[in-house]
C-alpha positions as CSV (number, residue, x, y, z in Angstrom):
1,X,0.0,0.0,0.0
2,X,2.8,2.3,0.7
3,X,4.6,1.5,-1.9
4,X,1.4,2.7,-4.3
5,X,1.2,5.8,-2.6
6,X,4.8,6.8,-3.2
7,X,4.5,6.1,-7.2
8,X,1.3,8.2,-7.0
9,X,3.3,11.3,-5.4
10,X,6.1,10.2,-7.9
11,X,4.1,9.9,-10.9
12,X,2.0,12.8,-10.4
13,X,3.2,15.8,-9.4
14,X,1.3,18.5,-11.3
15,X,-2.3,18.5,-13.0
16,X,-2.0,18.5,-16.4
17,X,-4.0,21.6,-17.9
18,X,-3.7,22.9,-21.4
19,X,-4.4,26.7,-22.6
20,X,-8.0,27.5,-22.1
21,X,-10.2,28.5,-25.1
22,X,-12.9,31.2,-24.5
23,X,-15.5,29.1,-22.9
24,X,-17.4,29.9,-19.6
25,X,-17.9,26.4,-17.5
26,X,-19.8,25.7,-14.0
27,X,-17.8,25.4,-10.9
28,X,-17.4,21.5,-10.8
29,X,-18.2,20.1,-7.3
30,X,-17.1,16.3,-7.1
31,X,-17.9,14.8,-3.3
32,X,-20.8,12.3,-3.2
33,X,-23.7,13.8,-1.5
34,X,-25.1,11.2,0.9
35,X,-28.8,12.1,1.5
36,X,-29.9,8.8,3.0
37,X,-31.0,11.1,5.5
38,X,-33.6,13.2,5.9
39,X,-32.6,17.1,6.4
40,X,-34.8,17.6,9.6
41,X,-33.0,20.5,11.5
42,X,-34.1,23.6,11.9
43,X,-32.4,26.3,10.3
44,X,-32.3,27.8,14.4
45,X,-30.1,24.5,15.1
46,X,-26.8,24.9,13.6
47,X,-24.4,23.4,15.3
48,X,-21.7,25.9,16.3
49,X,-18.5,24.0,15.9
50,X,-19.2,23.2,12.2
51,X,-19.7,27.0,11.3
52,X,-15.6,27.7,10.5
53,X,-16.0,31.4,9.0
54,X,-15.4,31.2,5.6
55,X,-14.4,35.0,4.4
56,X,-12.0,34.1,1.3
57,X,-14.1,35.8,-1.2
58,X,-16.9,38.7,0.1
59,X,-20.4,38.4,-1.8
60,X,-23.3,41.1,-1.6
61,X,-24.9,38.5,0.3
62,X,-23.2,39.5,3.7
63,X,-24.6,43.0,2.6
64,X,-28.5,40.9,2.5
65,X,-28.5,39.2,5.5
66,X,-29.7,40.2,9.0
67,X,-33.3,39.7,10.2
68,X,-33.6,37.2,7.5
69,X,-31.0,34.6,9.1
70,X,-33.5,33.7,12.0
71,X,-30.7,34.0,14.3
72,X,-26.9,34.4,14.4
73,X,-26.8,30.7,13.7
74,X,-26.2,30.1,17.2
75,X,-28.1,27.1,19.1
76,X,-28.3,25.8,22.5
77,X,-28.1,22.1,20.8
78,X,-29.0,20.2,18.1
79,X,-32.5,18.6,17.4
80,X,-34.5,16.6,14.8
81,X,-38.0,17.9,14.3
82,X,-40.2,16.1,12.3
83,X,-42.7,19.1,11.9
84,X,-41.7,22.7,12.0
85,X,-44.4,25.6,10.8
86,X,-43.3,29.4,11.8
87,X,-43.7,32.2,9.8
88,X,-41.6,35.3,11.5
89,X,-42.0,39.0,11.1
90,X,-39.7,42.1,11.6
91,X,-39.7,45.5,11.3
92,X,-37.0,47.9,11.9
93,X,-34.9,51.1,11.2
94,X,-33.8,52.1,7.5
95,X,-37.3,51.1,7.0
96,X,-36.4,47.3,7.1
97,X,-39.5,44.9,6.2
98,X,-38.6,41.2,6.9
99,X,-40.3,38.2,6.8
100,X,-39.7,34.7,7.5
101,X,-41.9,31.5,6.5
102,X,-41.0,27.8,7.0
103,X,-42.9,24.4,6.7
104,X,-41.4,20.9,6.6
105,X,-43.2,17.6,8.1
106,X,-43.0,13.6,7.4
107,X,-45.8,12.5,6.0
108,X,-45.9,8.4,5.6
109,X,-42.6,8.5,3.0
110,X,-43.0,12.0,2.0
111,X,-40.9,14.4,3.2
112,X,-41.6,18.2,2.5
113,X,-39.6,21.6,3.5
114,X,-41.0,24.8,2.2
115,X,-39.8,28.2,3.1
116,X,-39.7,31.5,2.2
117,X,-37.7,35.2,3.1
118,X,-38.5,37.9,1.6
119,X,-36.9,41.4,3.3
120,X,-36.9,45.8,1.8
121,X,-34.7,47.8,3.0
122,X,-34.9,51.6,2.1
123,X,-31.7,53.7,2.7
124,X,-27.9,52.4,3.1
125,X,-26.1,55.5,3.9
126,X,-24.0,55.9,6.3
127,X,-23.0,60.3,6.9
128,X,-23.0,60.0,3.1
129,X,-25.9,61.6,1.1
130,X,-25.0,60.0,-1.9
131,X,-26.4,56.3,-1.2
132,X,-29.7,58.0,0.8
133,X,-32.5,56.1,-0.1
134,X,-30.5,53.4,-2.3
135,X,-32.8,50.1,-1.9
136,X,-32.3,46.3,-0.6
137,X,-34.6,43.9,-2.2
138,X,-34.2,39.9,-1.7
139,X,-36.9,37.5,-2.0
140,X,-35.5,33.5,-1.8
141,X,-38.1,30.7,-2.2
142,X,-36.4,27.0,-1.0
143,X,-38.1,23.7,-1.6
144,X,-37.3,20.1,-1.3
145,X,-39.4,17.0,-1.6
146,X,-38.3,13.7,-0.6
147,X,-40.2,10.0,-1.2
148,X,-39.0,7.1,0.3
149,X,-40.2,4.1,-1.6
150,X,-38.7,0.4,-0.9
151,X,-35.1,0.6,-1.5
152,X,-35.3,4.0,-3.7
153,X,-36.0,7.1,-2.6
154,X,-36.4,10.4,-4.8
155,X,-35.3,13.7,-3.9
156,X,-36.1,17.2,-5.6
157,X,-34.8,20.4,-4.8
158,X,-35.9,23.2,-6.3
159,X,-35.3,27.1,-5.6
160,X,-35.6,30.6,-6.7
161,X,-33.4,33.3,-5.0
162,X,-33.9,37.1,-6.0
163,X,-31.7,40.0,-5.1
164,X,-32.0,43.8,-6.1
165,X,-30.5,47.1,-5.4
166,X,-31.5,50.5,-6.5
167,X,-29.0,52.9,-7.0
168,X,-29.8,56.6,-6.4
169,X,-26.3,57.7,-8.8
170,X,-24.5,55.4,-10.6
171,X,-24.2,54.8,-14.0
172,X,-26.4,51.5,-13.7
173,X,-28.6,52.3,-11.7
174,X,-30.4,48.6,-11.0
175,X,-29.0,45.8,-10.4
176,X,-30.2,42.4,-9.5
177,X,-30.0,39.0,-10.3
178,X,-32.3,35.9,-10.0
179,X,-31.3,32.0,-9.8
180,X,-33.0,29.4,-10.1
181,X,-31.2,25.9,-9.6
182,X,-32.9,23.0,-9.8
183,X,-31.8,19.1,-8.6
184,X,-33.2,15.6,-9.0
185,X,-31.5,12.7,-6.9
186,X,-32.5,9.1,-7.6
187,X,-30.8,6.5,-4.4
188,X,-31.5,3.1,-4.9
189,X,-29.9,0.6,-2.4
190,X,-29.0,-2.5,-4.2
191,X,-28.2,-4.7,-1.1
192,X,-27.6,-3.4,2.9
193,X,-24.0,-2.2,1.8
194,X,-24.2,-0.9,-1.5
195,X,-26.9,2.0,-3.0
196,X,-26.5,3.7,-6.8
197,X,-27.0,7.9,-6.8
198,X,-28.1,9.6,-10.1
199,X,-28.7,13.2,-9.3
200,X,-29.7,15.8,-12.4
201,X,-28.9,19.3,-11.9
202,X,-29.8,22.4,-13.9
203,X,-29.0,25.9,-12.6
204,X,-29.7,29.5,-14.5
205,X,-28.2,32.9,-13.5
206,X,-29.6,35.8,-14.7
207,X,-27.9,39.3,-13.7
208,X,-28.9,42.2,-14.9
209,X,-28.4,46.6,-15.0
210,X,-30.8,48.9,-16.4
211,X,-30.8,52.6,-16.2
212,X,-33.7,55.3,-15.0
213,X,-35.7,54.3,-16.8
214,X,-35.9,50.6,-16.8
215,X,-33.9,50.4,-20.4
216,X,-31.7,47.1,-19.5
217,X,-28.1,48.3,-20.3
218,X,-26.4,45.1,-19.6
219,X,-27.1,41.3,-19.0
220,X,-25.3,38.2,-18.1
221,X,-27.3,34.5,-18.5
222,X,-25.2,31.8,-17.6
223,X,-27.1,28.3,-17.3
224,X,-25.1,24.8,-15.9
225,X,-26.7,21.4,-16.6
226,X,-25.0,18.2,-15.5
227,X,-26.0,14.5,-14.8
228,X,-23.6,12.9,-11.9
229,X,-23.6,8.8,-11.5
230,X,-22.1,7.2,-8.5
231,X,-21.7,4.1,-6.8
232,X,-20.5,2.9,-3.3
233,X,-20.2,-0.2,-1.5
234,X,-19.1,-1.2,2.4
235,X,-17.4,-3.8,2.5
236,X,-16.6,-3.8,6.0
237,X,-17.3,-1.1,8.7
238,X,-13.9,0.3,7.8
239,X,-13.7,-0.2,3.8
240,X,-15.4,1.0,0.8
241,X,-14.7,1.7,-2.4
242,X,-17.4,4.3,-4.4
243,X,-16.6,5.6,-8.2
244,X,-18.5,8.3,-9.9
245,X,-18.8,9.8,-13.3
246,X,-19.6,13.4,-13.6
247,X,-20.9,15.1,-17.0
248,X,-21.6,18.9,-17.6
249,X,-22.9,21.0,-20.8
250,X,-22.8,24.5,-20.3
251,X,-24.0,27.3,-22.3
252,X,-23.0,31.1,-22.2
253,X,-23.6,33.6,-24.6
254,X,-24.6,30.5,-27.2
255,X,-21.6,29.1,-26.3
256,X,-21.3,25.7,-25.4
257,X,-18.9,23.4,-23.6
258,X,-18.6,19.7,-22.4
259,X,-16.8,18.5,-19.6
260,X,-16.2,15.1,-17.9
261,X,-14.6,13.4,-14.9
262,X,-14.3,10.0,-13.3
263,X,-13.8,9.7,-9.7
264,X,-12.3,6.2,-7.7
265,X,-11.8,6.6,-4.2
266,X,-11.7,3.9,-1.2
267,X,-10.1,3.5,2.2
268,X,-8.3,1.3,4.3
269,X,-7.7,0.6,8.0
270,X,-3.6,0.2,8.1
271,X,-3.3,0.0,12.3
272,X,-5.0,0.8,15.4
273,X,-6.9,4.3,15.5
274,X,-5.0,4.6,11.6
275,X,-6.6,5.3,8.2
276,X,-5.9,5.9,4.7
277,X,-8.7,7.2,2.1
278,X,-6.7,7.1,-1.6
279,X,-8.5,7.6,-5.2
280,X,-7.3,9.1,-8.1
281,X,-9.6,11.9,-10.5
282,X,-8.8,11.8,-13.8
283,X,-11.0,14.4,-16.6
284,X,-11.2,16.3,-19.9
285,X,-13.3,19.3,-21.3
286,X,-13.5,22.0,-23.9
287,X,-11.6,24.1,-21.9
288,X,-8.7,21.7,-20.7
289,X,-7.6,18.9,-23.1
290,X,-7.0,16.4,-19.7
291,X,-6.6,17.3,-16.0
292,X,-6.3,15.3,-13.1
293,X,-5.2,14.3,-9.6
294,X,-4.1,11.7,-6.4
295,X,-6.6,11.9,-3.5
296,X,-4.8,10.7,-0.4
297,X,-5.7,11.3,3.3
298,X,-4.3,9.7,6.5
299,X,-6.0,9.9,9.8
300,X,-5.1,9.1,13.1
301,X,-8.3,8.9,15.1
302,X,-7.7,7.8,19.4
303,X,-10.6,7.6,21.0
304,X,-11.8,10.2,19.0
305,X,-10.6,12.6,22.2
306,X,-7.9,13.5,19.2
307,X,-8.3,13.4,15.4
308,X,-5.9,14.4,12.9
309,X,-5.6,14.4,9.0
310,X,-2.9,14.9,6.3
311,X,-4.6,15.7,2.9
312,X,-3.0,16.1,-0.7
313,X,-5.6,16.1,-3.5
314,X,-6.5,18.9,-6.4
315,X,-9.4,21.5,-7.7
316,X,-10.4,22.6,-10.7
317,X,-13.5,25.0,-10.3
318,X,-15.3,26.3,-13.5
319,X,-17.5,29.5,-13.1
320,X,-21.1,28.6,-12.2
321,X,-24.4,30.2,-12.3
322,X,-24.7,29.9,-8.4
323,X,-21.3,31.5,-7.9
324,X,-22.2,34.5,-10.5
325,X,-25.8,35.2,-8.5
326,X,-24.1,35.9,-5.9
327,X,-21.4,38.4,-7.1
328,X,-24.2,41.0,-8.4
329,X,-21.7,43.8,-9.4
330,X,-19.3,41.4,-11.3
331,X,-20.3,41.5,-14.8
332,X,-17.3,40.0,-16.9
333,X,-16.2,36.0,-16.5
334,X,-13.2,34.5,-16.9
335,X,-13.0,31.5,-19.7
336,X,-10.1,30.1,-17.4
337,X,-10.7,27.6,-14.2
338,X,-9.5,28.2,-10.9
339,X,-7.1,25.3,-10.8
340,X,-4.7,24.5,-7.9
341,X,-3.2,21.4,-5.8
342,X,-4.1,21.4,-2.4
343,X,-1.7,20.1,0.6
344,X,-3.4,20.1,3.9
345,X,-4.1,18.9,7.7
346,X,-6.9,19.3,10.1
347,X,-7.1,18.2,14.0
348,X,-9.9,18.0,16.7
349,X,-9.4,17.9,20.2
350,X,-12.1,17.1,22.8
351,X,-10.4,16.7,25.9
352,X,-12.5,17.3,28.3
353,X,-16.7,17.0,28.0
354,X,-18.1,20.7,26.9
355,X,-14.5,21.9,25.3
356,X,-13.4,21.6,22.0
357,X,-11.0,23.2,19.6
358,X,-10.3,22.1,16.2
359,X,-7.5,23.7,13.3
360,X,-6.6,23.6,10.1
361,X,-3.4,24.3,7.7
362,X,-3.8,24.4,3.6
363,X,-1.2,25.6,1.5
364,X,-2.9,26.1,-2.1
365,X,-0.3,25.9,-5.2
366,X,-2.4,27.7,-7.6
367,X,-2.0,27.1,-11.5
368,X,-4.4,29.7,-12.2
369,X,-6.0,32.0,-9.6
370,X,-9.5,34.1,-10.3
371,X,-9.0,37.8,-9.2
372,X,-11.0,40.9,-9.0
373,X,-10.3,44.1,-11.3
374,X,-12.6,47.6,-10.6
375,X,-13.4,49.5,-13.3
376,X,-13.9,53.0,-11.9
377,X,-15.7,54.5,-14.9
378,X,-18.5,51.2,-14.7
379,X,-18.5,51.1,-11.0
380,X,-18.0,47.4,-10.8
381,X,-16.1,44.5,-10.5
382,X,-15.0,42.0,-13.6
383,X,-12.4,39.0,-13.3
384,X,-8.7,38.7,-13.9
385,X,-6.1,35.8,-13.4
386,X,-3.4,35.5,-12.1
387,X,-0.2,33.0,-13.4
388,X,0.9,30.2,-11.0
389,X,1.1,31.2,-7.1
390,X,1.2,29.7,-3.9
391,X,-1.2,31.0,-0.5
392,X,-1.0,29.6,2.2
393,X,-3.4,29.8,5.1
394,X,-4.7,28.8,8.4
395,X,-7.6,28.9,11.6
396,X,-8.0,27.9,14.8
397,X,-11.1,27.8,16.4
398,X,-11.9,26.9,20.1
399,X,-15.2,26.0,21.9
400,X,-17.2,25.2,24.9
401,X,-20.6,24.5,25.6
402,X,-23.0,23.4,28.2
403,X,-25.9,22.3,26.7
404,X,-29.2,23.9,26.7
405,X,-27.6,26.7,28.7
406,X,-24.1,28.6,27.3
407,X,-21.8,28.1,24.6
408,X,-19.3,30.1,23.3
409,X,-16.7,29.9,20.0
410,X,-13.9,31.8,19.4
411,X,-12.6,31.3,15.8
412,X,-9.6,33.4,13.7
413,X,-8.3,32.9,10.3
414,X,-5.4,33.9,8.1
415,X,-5.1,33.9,4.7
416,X,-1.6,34.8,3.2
417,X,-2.9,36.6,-0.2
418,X,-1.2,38.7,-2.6
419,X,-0.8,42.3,-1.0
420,X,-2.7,44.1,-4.7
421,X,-5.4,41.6,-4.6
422,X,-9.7,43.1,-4.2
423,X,-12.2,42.4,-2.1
424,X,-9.4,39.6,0.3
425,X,-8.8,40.1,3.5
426,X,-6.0,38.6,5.4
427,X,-7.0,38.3,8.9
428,X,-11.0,37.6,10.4
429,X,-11.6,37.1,13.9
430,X,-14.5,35.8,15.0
431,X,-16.6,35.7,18.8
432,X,-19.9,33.9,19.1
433,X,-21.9,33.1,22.1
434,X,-25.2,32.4,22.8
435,X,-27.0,31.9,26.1
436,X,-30.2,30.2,26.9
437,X,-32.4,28.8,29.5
438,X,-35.4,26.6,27.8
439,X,-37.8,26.3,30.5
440,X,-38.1,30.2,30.7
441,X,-37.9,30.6,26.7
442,X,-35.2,33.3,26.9
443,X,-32.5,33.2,24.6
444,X,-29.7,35.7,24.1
445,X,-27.1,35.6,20.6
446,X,-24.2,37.8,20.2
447,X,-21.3,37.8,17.3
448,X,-18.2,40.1,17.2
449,X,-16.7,39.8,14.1
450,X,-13.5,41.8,12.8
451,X,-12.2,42.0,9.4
452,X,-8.7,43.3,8.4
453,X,-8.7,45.8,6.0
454,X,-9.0,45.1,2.2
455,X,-8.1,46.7,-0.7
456,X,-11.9,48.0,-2.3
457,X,-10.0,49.3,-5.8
458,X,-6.3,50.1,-6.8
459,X,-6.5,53.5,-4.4
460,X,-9.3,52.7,-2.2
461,X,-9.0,50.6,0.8
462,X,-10.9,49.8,3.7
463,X,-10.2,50.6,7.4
464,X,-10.7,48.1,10.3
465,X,-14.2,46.8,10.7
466,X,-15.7,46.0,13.7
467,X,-19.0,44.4,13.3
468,X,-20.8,43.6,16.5
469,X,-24.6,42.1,16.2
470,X,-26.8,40.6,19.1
471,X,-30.2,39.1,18.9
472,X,-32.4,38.7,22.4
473,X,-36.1,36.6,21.8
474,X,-38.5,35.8,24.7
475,X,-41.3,33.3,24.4
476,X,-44.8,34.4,24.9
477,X,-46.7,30.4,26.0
478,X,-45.6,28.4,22.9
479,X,-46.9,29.9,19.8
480,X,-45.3,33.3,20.1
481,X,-41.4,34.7,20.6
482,X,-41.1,37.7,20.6
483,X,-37.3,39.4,20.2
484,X,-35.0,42.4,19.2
485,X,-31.9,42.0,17.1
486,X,-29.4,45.0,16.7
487,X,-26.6,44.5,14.2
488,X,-23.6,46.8,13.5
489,X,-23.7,48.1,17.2
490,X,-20.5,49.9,16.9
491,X,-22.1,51.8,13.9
492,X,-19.0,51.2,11.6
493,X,-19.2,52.8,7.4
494,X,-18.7,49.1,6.6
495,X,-18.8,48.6,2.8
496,X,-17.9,45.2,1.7
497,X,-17.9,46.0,-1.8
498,X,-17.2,49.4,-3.6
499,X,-20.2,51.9,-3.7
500,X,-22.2,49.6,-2.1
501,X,-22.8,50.3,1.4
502,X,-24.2,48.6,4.3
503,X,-25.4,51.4,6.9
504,X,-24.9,52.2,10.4
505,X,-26.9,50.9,13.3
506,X,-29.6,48.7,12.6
507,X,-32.5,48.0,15.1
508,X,-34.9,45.4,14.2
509,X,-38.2,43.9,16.1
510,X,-40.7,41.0,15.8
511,X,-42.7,38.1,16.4
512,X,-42.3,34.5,15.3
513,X,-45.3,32.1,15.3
514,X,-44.9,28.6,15.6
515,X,-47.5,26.4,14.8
């Protein structure tokens, strides 16, 4: 086994990637969704330790969020519910309009989960005249239907997720975008140890700027279809071997592109507490004439009081229509993928009951890295690339919690990027905490986040921000909760992205009915 692992690092030491024609692809995402489980949680149950900040890239979607998360995505504790009805309202300064609706239940084999956020917000100055009365729209429709016949069950996913901003001056002054991705998952389990996956996906991105007057000035409609067939079997509690095939079309502008990609992976037990996962990728496409990649982990696991990995595998992400929704300013794509190899470890330690703290190193030898350029005379972002370059970066994150009651995270991450680089911060710190007592109802989240500063164009750059947000709900018998959420306490002129910006204090109150 050894010996096959040292002809793989020997054998393959760079991905192979050719010169990349003009061709916009989707962002190709190769794990193996397991869904043999129903998604039951409510979106008030996150559990804290698994929410590592992730603040590589910055979307207008931080600039969208607030009443409309529910919560800070702090919980007291995980907890399946089999049916969960609220709908939640909020009103609050800058003339924010929220609300909140969610459904999901098990009926025989059918599982549902309906919900919906809609939220206006009128005004996102901040001592600056220029962006009075400049409007937040977002209105996000998620659904998933699950049947669970004998040995098969079907799974469809469908949403539509709208986001808007008026402009007061600028030279487009609308812009907004609206996705709609669409999935289909077929599971059928061909003994107790071994189940097929088909899963059919078809995503559309639609971003948009019009003037004054409603004339549409420019338009972007990107649109990702892919079929993705995988098998797994168990063999033992410790071994299994899965390979899937992956195939996307994608069309842009009229012009299409094919890409595919086989996946084997399995794993081994080598010792006592050791592991080894190892698997090759191996795939072609319009864009790159062959690409490919080793996957090896090792894992040391004892007790499970301490559990560490070594990683070396590759990525090779295409632009997507989900990724482009998000970036509403951005209105050029690069033809080129974001290709690197990826050498990495990760560790968990729980050694005591209600303490936790868990890291992670990745260094990242890009082949080709996607950028952000600002054009000031547009007054928005398009893509660049970079040639071949290495970042490294790291996090730490440390936890306790007493369940039902307190718990608390304290998480920071560096990121060693290029000094010139947009919209890339360096450094995030980040404080959550929530405190609770359940037979009362009261419930108290805070979150203290700090970003380094980042470079917003070539001669523009950011200060410090400090972004302190706290949410306090009190439940009325069991239908109602009442609560108050305040976000950017310390009333910072935070603007994530250039000209866009996010305003200063924010109160907001409601009620949440549960039914």
């Amino acid at each position: 086994m050894f010996k096959f692992l040292i002809l793989l690092l020997i054998f393959f030491p760079r991905i192979i990637f050719a010169q990349a024609d003009e061709i916009i692809l989707p962002e190709l995402e190769f794990a193996i969704d397991d869904q043999s489980s129903l998604n039951t949680v409510s979106s008030e149950s996150a559990i804290l330790k698994d929410r590592t900040p992730q603040f590589q890239e910055v979307y207008l979607e931080e600039l969208m969020t607030g009443i409309t998360d529910a919560s800070l995505g702090l919980a007291l504790s995980q907890k399946n519910i089999n049916k969960l009805t609220y709908i939640q309202f909020a009103y609050g300064s800058f003339n924010n309009t929220a609300v909140n609706a969610l459904s999901q239940n098990i009926v025989k084999n059918l599982f549902y989960k309906i919900s919906y956020t809609g939220q206006f917000r009128q005004n996102t100055t901040y001592n600056d005249m220029e962006y009075a009365n400049t409007s937040l729209y977002k209105n996000v429709l998620d659904t998933t239907f699950m049947v669970d016949l004998t040995n098969t069950s079907v799974t469809i996913d469908f949403s539509y997720d709208q986001n808007k901003i008026n402009f007061v001056d600028n030279v487009d002054n609308v812009q907004f975008f609206q996705y709609i991705p669409t999935t289909i998952t077929t599971k059928h389990w061909i003994n107790d140890t071994s189940y097929l996956d088909i899963k059919a996906h078809a995503g559309f991105s639609l971003v948009e700027f019009q003037d004054t007057q409603g004339i549409q000035t420019k338009d972007k409609l990107l649109i990702d279809t892919g079929v993705d067939l995988s098998y797994r079997a168990n063999f033992t509690d410790w071994n299994y071997f899965e390979v899937q095939a992956v195939y996307y079309l994608n069309d842009y502008s009229k012009a299409q592109a094919h890409t595919g990609l086989l996946k084997i992976k399995s794993d081994f037990l080598v010792g006592k507490g050791f592991g080894i996962d190892i698997g090759f990728v191996i795939g072609g496409s319009s864009v790159e004439s062959l690409f490919g990649w080793p996957e090896i982990v090792l894992t040391y696991n004892y007790l499970d009081l301490f559990v560490i990995d070594l990683k070396m595998s590759g990525d090779f992400n295409l632009y997507n229509a989900e990724k482009s929704s998000k970036e509403i300013q951005l209105y050029s794509y690069t033809p080129a993928p974001e290709s690197r190899w990826i050498y990495s470890s990760s560790f968990r330690i729980t050694p005591i009951p209600y303490f936790w703290m868990s890291g992670d190193i990745e260094y990242s030898d890009y082949q080709n890295k996607r950028i952000y350029a600002y054009d000031p005379i547009e007054k928005l972002y398009s893509f660049t690339t970079t040639d071949r370059v290495g970042v490294l970066g790291a996090g730490i994150t440390i936890g306790a919690e007493l369940a039902k009651i307190f718990n608390i995270a304290l998480s920071y991450r560096y990121e060693g990027i290029q000094k010139d680089w947009l919209l890339f911060t360096p450094h995030k710190f980040d404080l959550l905490m929530n405190l609770g007592y359940s037979p009362v109802g009261f419930n108290f989240e805070t979150r203290y986040t700090i970003y380094a500063p980042r470079n917003l164009t070539d001669l523009n750059k950011s200060v410090t921000i400090h972004l302190l947000n706290f949410r306090v709900s009190q439940k009325i018998y069991k239908i109602t909760e009442l609560f108050i959420e305040v976000n950017n306490v310390l009333n910072q002129n935070i603007q994530f992205i250039s000209g866009t910006y996010y305003g200063g204090i924010q109160a907001n109150g409601g009620v949440k009915l549960n039914f």
